[in-house]
ZAMARMI-474363 format. One record per residue (C-alpha): x, y, z; residue in three letters; residue number from 1. Coordinates in steps of 0.02 Angstrom, whole numbers, always signed. Example, Ala and Ser with C-alpha at 12.3 -4.5 7.8 and 13.67 -1.06 7.14 Angstrom:
# residues 2
<<+615, -225, +390>, "Ala", 1>
<<+684, -53, +357>, "Ser", 2>
***
This chain:
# residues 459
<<+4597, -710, -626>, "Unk", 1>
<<+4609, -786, -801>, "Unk", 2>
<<+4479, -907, -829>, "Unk", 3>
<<+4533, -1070, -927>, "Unk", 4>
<<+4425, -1074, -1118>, "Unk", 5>
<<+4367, -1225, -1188>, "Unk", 6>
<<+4325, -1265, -1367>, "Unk", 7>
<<+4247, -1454, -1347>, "Unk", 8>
<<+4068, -1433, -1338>, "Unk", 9>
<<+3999, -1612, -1428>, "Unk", 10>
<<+3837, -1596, -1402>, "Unk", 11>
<<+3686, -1485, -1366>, "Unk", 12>
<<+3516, -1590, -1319>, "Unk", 13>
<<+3350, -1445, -1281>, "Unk", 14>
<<+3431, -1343, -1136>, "Unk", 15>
<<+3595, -1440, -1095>, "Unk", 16>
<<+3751, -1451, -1154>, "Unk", 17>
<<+3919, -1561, -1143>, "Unk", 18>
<<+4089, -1502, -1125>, "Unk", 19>
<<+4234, -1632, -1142>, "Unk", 20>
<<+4399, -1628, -1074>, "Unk", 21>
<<+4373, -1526, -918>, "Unk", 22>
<<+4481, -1499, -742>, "Unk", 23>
<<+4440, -1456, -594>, "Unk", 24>
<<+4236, -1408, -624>, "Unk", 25>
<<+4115, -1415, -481>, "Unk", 26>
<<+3947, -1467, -473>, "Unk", 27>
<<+3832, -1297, -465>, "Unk", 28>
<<+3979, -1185, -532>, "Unk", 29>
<<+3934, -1051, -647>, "Unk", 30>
<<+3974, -1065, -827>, "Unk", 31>
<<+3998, -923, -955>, "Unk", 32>
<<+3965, -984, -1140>, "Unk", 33>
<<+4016, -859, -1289>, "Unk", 34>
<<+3936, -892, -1445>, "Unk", 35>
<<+4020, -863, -1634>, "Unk", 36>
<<+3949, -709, -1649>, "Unk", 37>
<<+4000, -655, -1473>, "Unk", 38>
<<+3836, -667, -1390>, "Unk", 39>
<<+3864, -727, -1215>, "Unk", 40>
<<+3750, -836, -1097>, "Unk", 41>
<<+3758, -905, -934>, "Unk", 42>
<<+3737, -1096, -869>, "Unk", 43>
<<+3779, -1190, -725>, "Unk", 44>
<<+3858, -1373, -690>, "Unk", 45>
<<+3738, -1504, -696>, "Unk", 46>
<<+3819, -1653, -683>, "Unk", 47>
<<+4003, -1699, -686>, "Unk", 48>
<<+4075, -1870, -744>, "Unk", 49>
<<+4256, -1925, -779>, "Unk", 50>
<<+4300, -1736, -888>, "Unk", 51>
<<+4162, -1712, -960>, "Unk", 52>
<<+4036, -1598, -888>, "Unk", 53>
<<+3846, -1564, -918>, "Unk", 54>
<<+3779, -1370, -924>, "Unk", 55>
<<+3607, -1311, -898>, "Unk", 56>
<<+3600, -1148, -1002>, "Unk", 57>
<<+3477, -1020, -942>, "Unk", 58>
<<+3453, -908, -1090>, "Unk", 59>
<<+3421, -1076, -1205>, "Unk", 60>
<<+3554, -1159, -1313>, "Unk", 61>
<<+3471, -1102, -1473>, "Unk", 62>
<<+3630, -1051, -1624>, "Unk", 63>
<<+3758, -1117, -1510>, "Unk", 64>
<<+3873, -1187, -1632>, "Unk", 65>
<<+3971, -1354, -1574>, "Unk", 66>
<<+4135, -1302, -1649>, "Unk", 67>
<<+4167, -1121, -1628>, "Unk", 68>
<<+4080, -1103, -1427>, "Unk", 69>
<<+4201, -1054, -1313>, "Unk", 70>
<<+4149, -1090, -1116>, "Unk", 71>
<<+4233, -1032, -967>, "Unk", 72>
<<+4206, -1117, -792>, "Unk", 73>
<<+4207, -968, -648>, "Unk", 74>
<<+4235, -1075, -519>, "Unk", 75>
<<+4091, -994, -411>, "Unk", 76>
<<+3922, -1040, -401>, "Unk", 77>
<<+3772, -925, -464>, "Unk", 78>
<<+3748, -784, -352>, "Unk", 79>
<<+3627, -637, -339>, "Unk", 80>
<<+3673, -461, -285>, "Unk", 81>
<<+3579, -401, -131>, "Unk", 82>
<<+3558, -245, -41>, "Unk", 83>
<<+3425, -165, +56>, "Unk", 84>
<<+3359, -51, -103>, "Unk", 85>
<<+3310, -201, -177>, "Unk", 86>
<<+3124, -164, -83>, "Unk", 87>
<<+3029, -76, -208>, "Unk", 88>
<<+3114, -150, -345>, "Unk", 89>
<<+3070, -272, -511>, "Unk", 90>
<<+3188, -401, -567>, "Unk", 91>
<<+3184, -555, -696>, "Unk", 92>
<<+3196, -736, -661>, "Unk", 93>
<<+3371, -717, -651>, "Unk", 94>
<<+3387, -580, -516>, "Unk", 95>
<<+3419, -437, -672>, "Unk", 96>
<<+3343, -280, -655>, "Unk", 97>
<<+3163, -267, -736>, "Unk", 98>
<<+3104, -123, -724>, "Unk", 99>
<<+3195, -17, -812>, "Unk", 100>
<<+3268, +77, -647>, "Unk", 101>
<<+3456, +98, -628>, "Unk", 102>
<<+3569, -56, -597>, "Unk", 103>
<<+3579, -111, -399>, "Unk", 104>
<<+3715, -57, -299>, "Unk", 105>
<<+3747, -236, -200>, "Unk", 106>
<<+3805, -233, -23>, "Unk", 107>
<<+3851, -403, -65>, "Unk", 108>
<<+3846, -552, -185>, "Unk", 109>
<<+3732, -711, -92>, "Unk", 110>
<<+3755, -902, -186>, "Unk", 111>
<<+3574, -934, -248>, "Unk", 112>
<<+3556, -1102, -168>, "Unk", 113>
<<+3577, -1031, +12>, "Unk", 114>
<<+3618, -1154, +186>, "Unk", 115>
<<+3502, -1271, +270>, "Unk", 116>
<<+3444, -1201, +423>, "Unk", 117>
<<+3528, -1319, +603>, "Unk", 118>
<<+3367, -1365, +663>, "Unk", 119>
<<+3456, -1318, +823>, "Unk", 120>
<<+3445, -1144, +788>, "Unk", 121>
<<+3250, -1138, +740>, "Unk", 122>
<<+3133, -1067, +835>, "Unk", 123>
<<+2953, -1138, +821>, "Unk", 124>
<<+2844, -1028, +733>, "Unk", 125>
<<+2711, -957, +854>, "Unk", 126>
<<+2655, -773, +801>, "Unk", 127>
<<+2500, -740, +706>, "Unk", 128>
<<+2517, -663, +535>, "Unk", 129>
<<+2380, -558, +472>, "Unk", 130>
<<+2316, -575, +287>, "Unk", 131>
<<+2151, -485, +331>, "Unk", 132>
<<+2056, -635, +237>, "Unk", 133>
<<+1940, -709, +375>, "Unk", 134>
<<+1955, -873, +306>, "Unk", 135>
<<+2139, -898, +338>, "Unk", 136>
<<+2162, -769, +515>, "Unk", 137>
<<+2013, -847, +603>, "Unk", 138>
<<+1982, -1039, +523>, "Unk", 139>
<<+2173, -1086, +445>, "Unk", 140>
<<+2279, -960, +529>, "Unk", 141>
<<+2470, -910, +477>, "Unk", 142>
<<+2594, -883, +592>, "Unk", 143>
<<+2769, -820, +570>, "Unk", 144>
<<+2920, -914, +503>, "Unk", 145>
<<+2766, -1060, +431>, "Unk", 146>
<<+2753, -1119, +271>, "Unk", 147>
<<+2571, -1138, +204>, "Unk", 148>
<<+2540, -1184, +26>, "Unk", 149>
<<+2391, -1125, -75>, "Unk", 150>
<<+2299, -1265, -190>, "Unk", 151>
<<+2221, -1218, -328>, "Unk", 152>
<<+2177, -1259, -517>, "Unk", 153>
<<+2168, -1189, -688>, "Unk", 154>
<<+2040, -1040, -709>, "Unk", 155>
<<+2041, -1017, -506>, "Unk", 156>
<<+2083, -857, -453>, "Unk", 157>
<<+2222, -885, -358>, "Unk", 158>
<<+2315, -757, -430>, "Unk", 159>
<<+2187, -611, -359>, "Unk", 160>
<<+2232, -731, -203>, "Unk", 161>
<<+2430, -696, -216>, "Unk", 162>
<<+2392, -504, -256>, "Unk", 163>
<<+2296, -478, -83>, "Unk", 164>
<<+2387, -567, +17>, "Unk", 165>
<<+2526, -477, -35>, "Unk", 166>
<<+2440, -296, -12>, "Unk", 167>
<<+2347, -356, +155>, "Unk", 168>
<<+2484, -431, +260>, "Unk", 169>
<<+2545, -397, +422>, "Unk", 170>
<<+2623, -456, +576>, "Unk", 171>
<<+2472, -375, +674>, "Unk", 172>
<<+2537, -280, +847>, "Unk", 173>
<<+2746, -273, +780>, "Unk", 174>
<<+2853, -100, +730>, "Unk", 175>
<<+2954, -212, +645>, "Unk", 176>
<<+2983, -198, +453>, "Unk", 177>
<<+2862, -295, +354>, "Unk", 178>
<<+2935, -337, +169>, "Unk", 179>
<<+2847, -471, +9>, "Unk", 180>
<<+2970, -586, -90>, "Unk", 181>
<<+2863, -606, -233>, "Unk", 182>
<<+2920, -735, -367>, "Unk", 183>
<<+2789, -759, -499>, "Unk", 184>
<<+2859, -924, -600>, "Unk", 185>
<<+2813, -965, -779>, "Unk", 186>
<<+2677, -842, -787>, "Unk", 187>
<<+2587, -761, -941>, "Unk", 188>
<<+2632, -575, -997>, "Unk", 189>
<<+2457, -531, -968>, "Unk", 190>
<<+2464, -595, -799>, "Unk", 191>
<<+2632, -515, -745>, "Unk", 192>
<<+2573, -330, -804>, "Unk", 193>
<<+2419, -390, -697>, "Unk", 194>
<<+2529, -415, -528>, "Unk", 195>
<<+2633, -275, -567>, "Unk", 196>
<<+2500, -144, -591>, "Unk", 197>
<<+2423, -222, -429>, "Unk", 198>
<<+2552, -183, -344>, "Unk", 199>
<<+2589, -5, -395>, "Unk", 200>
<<+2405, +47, -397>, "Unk", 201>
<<+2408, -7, -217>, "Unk", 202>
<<+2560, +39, -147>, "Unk", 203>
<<+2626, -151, -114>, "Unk", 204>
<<+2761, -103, -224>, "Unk", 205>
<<+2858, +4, -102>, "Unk", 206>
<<+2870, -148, +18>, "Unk", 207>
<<+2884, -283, -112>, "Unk", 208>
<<+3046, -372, -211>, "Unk", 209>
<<+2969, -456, -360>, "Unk", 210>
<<+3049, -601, -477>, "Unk", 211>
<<+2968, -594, -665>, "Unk", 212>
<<+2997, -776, -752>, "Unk", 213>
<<+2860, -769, -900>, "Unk", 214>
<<+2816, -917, -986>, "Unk", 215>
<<+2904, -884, -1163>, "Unk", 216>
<<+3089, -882, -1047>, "Unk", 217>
<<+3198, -1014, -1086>, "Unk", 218>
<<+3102, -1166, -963>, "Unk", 219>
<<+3290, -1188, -872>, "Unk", 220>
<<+3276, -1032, -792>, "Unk", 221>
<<+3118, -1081, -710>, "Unk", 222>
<<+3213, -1177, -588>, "Unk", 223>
<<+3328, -1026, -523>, "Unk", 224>
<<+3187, -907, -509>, "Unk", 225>
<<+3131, -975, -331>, "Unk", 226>
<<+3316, -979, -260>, "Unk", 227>
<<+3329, -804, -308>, "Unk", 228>
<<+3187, -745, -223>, "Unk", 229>
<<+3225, -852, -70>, "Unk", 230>
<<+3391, -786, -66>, "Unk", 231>
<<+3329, -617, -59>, "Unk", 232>
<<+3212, -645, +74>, "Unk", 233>
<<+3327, -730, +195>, "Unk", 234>
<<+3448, -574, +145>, "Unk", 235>
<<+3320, -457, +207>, "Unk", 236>
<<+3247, -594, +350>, "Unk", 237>
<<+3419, -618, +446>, "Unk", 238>
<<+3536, -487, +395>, "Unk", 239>
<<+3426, -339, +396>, "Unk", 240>
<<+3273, -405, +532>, "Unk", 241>
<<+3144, -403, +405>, "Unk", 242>
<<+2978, -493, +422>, "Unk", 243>
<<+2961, -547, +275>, "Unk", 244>
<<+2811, -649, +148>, "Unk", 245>
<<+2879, -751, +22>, "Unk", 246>
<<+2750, -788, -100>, "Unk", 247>
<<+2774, -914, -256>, "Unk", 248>
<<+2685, -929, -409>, "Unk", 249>
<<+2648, -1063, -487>, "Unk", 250>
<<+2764, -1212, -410>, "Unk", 251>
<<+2676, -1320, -537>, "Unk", 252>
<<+2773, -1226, -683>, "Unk", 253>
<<+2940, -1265, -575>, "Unk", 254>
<<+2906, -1446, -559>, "Unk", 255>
<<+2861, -1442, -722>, "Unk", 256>
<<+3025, -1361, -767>, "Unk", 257>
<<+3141, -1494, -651>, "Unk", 258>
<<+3032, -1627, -756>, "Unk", 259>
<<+3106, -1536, -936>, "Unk", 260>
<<+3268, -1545, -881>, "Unk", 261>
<<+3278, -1714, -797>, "Unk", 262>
<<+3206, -1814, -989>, "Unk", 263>
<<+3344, -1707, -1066>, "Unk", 264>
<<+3458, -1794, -959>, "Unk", 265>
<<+3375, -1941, -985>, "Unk", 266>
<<+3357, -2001, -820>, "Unk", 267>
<<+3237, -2133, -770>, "Unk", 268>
<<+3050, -2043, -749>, "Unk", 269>
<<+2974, -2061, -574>, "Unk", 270>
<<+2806, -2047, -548>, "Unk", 271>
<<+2710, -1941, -657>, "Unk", 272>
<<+2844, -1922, -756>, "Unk", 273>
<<+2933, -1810, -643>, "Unk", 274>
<<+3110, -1866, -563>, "Unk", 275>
<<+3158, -1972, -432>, "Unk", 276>
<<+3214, -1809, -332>, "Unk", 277>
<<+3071, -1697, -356>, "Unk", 278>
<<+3037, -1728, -146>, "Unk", 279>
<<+3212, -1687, -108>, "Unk", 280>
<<+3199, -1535, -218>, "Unk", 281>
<<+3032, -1462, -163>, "Unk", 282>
<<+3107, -1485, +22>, "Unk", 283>
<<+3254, -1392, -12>, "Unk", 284>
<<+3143, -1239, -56>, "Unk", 285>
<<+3008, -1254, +69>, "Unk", 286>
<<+3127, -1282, +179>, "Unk", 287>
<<+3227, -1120, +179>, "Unk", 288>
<<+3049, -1034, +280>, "Unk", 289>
<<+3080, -1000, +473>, "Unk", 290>
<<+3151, -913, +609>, "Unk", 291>
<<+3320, -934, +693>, "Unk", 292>
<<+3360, -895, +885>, "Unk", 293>
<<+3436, -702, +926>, "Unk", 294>
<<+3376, -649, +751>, "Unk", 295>
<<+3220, -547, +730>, "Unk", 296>
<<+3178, -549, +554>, "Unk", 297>
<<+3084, -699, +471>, "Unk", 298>
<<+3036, -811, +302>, "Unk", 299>
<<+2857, -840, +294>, "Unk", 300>
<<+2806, -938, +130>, "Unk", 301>
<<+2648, -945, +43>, "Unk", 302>
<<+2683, -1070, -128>, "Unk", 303>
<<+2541, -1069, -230>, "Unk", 304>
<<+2517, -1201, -364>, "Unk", 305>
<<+2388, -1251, -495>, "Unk", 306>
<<+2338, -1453, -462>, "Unk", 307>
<<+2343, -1531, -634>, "Unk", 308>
<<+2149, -1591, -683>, "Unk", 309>
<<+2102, -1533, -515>, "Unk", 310>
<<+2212, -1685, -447>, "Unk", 311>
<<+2258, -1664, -273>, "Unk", 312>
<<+2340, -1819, -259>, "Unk", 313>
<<+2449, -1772, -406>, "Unk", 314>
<<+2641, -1803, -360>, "Unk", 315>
<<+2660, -1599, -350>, "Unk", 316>
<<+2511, -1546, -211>, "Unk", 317>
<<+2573, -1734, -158>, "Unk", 318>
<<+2730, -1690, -100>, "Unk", 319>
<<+2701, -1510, -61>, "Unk", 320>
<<+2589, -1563, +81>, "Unk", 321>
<<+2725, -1695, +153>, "Unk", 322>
<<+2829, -1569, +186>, "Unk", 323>
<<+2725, -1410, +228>, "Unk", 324>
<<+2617, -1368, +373>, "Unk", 325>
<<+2454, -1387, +287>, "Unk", 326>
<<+2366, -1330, +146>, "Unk", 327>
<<+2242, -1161, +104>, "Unk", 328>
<<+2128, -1263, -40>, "Unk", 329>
<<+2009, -1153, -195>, "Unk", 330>
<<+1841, -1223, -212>, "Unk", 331>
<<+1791, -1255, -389>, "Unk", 332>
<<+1602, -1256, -334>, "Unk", 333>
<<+1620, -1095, -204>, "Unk", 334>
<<+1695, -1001, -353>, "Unk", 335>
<<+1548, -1060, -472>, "Unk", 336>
<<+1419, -969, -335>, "Unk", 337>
<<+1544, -827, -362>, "Unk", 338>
<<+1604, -816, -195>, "Unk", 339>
<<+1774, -716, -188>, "Unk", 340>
<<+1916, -791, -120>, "Unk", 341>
<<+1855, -954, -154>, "Unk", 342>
<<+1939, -1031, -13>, "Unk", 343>
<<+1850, -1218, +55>, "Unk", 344>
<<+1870, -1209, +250>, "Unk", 345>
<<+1837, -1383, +270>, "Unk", 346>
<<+1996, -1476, +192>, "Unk", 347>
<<+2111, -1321, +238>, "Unk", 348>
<<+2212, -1340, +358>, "Unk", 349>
<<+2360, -1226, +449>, "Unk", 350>
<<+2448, -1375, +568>, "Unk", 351>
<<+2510, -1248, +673>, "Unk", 352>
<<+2385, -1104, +701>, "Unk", 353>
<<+2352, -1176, +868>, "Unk", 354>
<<+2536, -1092, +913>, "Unk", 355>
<<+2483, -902, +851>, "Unk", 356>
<<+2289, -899, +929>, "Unk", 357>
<<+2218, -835, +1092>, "Unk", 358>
<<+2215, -711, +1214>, "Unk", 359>
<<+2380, -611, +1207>, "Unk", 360>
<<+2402, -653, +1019>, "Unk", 361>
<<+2241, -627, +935>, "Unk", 362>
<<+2084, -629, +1050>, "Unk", 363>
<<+2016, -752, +1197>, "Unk", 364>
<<+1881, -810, +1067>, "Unk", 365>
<<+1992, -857, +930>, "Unk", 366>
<<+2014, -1029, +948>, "Unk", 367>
<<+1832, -1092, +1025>, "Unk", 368>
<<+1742, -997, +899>, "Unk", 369>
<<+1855, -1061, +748>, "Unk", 370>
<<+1816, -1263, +821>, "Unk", 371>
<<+1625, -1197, +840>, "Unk", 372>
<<+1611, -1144, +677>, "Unk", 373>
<<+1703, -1289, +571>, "Unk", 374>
<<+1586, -1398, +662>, "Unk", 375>
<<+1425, -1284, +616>, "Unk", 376>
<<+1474, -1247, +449>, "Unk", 377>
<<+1499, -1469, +425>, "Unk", 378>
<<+1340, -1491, +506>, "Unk", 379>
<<+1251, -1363, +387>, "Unk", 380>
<<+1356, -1442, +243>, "Unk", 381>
<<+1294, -1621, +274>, "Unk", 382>
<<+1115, -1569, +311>, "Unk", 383>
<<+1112, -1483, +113>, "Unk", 384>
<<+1167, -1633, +42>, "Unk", 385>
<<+1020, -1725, +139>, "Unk", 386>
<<+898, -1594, +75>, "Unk", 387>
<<+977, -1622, -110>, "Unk", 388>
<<+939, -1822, -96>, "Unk", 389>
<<+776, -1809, -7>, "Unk", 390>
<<+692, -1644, -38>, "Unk", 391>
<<+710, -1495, +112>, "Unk", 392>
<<+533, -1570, +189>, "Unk", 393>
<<+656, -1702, +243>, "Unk", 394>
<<+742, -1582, +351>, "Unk", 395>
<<+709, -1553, +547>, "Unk", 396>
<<+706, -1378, +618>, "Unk", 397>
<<+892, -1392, +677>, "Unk", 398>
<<+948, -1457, +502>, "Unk", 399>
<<+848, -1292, +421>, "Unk", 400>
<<+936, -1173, +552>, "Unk", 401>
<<+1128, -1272, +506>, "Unk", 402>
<<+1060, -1242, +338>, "Unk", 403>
<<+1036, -1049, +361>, "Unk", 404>
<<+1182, -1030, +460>, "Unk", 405>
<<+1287, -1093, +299>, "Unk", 406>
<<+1208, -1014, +171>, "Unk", 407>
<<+1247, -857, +261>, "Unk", 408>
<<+1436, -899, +328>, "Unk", 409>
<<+1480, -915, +148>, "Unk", 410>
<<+1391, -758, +56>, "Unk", 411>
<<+1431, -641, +219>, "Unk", 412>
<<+1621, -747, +272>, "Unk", 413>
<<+1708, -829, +157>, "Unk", 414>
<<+1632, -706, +14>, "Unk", 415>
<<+1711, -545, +69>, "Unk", 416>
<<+1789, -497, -97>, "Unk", 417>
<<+1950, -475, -148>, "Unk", 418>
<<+1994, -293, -82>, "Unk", 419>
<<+1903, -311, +100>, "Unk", 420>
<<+2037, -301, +238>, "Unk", 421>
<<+1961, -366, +388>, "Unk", 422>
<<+2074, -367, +550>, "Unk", 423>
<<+2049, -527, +650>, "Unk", 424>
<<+1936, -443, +781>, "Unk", 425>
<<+1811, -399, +640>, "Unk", 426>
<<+1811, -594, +574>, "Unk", 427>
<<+1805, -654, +748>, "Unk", 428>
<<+1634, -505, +791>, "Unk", 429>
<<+1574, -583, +616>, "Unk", 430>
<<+1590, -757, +677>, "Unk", 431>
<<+1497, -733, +829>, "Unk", 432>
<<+1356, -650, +739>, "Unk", 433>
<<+1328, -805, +620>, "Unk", 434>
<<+1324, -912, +784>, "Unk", 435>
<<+1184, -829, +852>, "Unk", 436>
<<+1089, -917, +723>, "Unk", 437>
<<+1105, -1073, +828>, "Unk", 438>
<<+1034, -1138, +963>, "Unk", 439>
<<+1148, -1075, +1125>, "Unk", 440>
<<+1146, -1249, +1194>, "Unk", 441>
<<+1219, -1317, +1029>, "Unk", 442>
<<+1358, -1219, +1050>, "Unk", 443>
<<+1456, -1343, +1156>, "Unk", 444>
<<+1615, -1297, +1096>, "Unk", 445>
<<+1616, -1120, +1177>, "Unk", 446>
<<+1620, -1104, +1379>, "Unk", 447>
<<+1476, -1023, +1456>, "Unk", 448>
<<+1559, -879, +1511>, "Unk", 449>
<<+1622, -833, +1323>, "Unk", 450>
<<+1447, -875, +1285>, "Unk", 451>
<<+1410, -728, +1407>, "Unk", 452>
<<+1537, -624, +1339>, "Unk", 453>
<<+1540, -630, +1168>, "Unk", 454>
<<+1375, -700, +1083>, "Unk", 455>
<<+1258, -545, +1054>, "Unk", 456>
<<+1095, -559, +1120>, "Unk", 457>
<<+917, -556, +1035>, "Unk", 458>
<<+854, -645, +883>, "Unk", 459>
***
């Protein structure tokens, strides 16, 4: 098929371009541009009024030259080539091959911005994911075919986060294939050769598809680096029976990104700054995680974004918890005590971890001793504050045990480092040692005969 050339580019404004005197262009279609000196770039339809259209051009509109640009509409909409050999495998922000391996052979070509899932055809997410991080299996768990963002800030580690949940996972008890989408968004060099040597030195690779979009790439093709990796994972989740971990760092750079392109269209700023559609958009991604009835496979999603000035009430954690199932939140403070991951227990929150708990699933325990010790652990909190404001002579006997049992759930639980892999049985055997530190009678959330079970005996 012989594409149609135009010649009427009249104007270029940062990463967008206008084309006059089109026919028959779609909204989304891809767009090839060849420069005067027969470089050639890719875009896509932004925006389409009377005959003129509006590009987006990924590689950057930099030396494009009004008069002598010649762009051909394809009349399809950007795709990315799939196959099952993409597992193991390094490509750009743009679903190109990255690292320097030969070119993919594609069982097929999949459009980027997939199909919303019939809600009909969902089914609820109720199996327990293991991350072997205590703080998340036992206290915020994450079950299959959920999406659970991770908050965090600048000079948090939530990169070291990303990197062992993506070594650690699991769908703990299934033969099934276990695969990571990992799309790392805006990112630094130094912190892409940081992921990627993770990942070999470990062995994640060989069950991994990683997206590269470093920060010096044009900002446009920030906003297609999350479709691709989305795209691949639902390739692998319900054509091949995958379970598979989609994990996506930082979202902040791709709001950020929407927000570059939207003033260059100079539409009218939303809160923040950021446009009117930034919910709509954020859905449309979030929303691509689940499971579907008859299929096996999965899309798990773990986003992971930096809250601007530690803001979580900025539009971008804002929305993302709207439309997710909770939140996994870094601790400025728990990091300054050098406690590794980071992760506060208290505001966390998995909405549905009550669906992927208990006997059958995880353990009996799971979910009495995870409502035993969020109460202990706010108890404990609360009484250090008092001791802070009043001096620890203030304190009764049961405030100075709370107080102990604290100190010690966060330098023995939540500070397990970054390469311990506890299964949930260990976390939950850890839990129930901490609790001995109570008083048996204050453990009210736990029936006697779990007591009798479970709690070791002695001092």
């Amino acid at each position: 098929m012989v594409l149609k050339e135009y010649r009427s580019v009249t104007s270029v404004v940062d990463p967008l371009m206008t084309v006059t005197g089109v026919e028959g262009v779609k909204y989304d279609e891809l767009v090839e541009i060849e420069l005067q000196n027969g470089e050639h770039r890719l875009g896509q339809v932004l925006e389409i009024d009377g005959n003129n259209a509006v590009v987006q051009i990924f590689e950057g509109t930099s030396g494009i030259s009004l008069r002598d640009t010649k762009v051909r509409f394809t009349g399809r909409p950007l795709t990315l080539n799939v196959s099952e050999d993409m597992v193991g495998r390094t490509f750009d922000g743009m679903g190109r091959v990255y690292d320097g391996g030969p070119e993919l052979l594609p069982e097929k070509s999949l459009d980027i911005n997939g199909e919303p899932i019939n809600p009909i055809a969902r089914e609820y997410p109720d199996e327990f994911i293991q991350t072997g991080i205590s703080t998340i299996d036992h206290l915020n768990t994450l079950v299959r075919g959920q999406k659970l963002p991770v908050f965090s800030a600048s000079g948090l580690p939530h990169n070291e986060l990303a990197v062992q949940i993506a070594r650690q996972a699991e769908v703990a008890g299934s033969e099934q294939e276990f695969a990571v989408v990992f799309a790392a968004i805006g990112i630094t060099f130094d912190e892409a050769e940081f992921f990627l040597d993770d990942f070999r030195k470990t062995g994640a690779i060989d069950r991994s598809v990683v997206f590269v979009n470093l920060a010096d790439d044009p900002a446009i093709e920030r906003i297609a680096t999350p479709k691709m990796a989305l795209t691949a994972a639902e390739y692998l989740a319900f054509e091949k029976n995958m379970h598979v971990l989609v994990i996506m760092t930082d979202m902040t750079n791709y709001a950020n990104a929407l927000r570059e392109v939207s003033a260059a269209r100079r539409e009218v700023p939303g809160r923040g700054g950021y446009p009117g559609y930034l919910y709509t958009d954020l859905a449309g991604l979030y929303e691509r995680a689940g499971r579907l009835e008859g299929i096996d496979g999965s899309v798990t999603q773990i986003p992971i974004l930096t809250m601007p000035e530690d803001d979580i009430t900025h539009p971008i954690p804002d929305l993302t918890g709207y439309i997710t199932e909770g939140q996994i939140i870094l601790s400025r403070e728990l990091y300054g005590q050098g406690l590794e991951p980071p992760i506060d227990v208290l505001p966390s929150l998995s909405r549905l971890k009550d669906n992927g708990i208990g006997e059958g699933k995880t353990r009996e325990d799971h979910a009495p001793t995870m409502n035993q010790i969020f109460a202990a652990y706010a108890e404990g909190k609360e009484a250090k504050e008092l001791s802070v404001v009043l001096g620890e002579a203030a304190l009764t006997e049961a405030d100075q045990k709370y107080v102990a049992f604290t100190d010690r759930f966060e330098n023995e639980y939540v500070d397990q480092g970054n390469f311990t892999n506890r299964t949930i049985e260990e976390s939950l055997d850890l839990a129930w040692d901490l609790l001995k530190l109570l008083p048996r009678e204050d453990l009210t959330r736990i029936r006697d005969e779990m007591l009798d079970k479970y709690l070791p005996k002695g001092e």
